[in-house]
C-alpha positions in Angstrom: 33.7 49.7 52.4 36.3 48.5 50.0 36.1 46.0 47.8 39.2 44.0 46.3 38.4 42.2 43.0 40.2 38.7 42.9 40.6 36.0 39.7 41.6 32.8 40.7 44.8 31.8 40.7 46.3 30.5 37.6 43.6 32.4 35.9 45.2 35.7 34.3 47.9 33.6 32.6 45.4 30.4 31.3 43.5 33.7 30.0 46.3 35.3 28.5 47.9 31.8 26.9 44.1 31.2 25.6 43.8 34.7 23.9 46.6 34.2 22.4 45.6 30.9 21.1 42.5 32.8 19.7 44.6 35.6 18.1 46.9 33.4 16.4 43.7 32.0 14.9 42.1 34.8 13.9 45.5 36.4 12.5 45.4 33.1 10.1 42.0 33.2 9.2 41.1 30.1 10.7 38.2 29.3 12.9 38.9 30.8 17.0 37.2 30.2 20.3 35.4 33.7 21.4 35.3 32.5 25.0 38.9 32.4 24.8 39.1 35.8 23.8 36.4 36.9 26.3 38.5 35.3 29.0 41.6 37.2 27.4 39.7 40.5 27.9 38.8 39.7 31.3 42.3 38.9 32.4 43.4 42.5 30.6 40.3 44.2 32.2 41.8 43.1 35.8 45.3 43.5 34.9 44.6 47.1 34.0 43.0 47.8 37.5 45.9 46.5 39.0 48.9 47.7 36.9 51.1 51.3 37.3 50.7 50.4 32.7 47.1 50.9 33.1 47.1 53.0 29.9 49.0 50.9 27.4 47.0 47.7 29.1 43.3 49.5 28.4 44.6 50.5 24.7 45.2 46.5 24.3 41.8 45.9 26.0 40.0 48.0 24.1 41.7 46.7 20.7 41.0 42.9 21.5 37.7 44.3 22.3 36.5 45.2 19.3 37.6 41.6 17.9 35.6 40.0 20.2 32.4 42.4 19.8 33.0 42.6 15.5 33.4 38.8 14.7 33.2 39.8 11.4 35.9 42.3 11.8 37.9 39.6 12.7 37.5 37.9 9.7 39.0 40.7 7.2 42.4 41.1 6.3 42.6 44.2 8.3 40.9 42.4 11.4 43.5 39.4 11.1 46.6 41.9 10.8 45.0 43.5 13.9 45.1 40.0 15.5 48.7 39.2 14.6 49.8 42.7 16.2 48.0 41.7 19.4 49.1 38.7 19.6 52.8 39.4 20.3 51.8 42.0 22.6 49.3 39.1 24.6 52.2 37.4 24.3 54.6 40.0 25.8 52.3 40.9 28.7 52.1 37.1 29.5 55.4 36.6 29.9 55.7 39.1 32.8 53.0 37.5 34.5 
């Protein structure tokens, strides 16, 4: 038996757009949503099933990852320069989607 996973439509950009939303707050130091950046990860974690850029997607998975699961990561200046490089990259990925 197979089984195809499905996100709702709309989802994987909404996702994406509120990741990004969470990244350009963490890269400013500012207070961010986690359940945006959870949703973020989900979207990546499906688009990485589902993509012939599986590798580069995981690496960006795994990296917003870590900002998610290290909250206080995310609040050093390493962890905010983190989020401002993977926020154009959200950002990239979202456009082609």
């Amino acid at each position: 038996m197979t089984t195809t996973m499905t996100l709702p439509d709309g989802f994987t950009a909404k996702a994406l757009d509120a990741a990004a939303s969470a990244l350009d707050a963490v890269a400013a130091g500012l207070p961010f949503q986690v359940d945006d950046l959870i949703a973020g990860a989900m979207a990546l974690e499906w688009m990485t099933t589902n993509t012939t850029q599986a590798a580069q997607t995981y690496d960006l998975l795994h990296r917003v990852r870590v900002l998610v699961n290290g909250r206080g990561f995310a609040r050093t200046t390493e962890g905010r320069a983190e989020a401002g490089r993977l926020v154009s990259m959200v950002r990239a990925l979202r456009a082609e989607h």
